[in-house]
C-alpha positions as a printed NumPy array, in Angstrom:
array([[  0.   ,   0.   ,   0.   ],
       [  1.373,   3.421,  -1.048],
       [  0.848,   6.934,   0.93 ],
       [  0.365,  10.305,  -0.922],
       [  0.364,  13.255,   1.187],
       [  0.093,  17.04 ,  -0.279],
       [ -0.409,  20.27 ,   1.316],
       [ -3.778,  23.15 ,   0.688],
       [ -4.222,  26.712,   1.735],
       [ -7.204,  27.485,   3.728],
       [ -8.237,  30.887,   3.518],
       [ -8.312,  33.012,   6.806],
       [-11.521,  32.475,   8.869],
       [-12.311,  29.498,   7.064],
       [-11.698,  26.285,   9.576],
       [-15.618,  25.745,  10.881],
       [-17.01 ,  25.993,   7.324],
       [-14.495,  23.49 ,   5.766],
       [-14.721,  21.123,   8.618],
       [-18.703,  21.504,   8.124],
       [-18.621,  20.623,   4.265],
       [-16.497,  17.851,   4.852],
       [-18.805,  16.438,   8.028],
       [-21.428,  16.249,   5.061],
       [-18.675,  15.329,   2.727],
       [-21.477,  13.911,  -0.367],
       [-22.054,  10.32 ,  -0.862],
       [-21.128,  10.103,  -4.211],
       [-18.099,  11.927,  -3.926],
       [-16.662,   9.551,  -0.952],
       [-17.795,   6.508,  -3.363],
       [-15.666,   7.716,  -6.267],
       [-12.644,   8.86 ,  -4.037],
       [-13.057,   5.048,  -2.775],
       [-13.32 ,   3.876,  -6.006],
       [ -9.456,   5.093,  -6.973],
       [ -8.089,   2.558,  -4.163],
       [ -8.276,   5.467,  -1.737],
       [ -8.977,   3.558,   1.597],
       [ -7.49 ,   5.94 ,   4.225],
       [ -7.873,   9.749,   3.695],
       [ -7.117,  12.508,   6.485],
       [ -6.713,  15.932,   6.437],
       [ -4.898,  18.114,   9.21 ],
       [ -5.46 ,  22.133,   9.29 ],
       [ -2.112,  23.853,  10.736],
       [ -4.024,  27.434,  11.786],
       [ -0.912,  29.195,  12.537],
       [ -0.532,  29.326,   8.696],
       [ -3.676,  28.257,   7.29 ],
       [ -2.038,  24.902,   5.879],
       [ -4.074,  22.119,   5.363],
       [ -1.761,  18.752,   4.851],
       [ -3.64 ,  15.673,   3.39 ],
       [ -2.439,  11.939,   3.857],
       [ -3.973,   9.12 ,   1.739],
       [ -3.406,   5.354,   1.858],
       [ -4.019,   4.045,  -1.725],
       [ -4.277,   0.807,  -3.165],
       [ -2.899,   0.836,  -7.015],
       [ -1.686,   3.432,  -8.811],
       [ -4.507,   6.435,  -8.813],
       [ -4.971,   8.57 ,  -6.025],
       [ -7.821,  11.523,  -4.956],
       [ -5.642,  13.594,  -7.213],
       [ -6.04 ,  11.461, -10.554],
       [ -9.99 ,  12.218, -10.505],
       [-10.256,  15.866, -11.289],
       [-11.618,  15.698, -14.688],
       [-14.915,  13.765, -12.885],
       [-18.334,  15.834, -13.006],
       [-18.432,  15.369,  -8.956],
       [-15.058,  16.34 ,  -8.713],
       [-15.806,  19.735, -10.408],
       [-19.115,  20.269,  -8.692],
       [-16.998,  19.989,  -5.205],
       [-13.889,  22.503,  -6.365],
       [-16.686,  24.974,  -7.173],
       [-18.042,  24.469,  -4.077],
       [-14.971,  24.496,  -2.017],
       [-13.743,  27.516,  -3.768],
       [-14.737,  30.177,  -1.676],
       [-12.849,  28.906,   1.675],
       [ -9.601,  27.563,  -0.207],
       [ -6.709,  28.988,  -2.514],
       [ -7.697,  27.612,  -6.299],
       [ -5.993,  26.984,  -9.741],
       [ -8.304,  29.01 , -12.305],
       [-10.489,  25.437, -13.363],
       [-11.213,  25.969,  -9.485],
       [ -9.064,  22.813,  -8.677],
       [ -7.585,  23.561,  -4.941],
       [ -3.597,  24.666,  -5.286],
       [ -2.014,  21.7  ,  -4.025],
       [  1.236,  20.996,  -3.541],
       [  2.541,  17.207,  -3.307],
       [  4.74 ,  16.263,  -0.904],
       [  7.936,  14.164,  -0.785],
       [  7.627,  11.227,   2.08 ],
       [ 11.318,  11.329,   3.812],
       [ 10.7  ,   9.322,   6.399],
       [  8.401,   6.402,   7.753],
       [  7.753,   4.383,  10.658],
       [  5.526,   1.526,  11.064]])
């Protein structure tokens, strides 16, 4: 099993709405970010700079990230786009992270 981790901004202000959206994270959306081989997925918020740093446990070789051309996937940047930093296609600026160390 592989882990991808990558790093958001949230926007100032923003932690109780984002946590809120993703308490009612939608159905469909969960099923398809299951469907990649996605079958651990957390996200940390560091509020001293607004950094959100996601870790995923994947199965195979797609991840969250390999999805965003999905109708869901779009509907949920748009969404989302208010509370975080975005690309212009509304895609969240994320930046992937290198894994330097590991202990099981």
């Amino acid at each position: 099993m592989k882990r991808f981790a990558f790093k958001m901004i949230l926007k100032p202000g923003c932690k109780d709405e984002y946590r809120k959206r993703h308490d009612e994270i939608w159905p469909e959306l969960a099923e398809l970010i299951r469907s990649t081989g996605v079958c651990d997925y957390s996200i940390f918020l560091d509020e001293a700079t607004n950094t959100l740093f996601a870790v995923q446990k994947q199965r195979g070789e797609e991840s969250s990230q390999d999805i965003g051309s999905n109708p869901v996937v779009k509907k949920w940047w748009a969404y989302m786009a208010d509370i975080m930093e975005t690309n212009p296609d509304k895609s969240p600026v994320t930046i992937r992270l290198e894994e330097v160390f590991y202990m099981e």
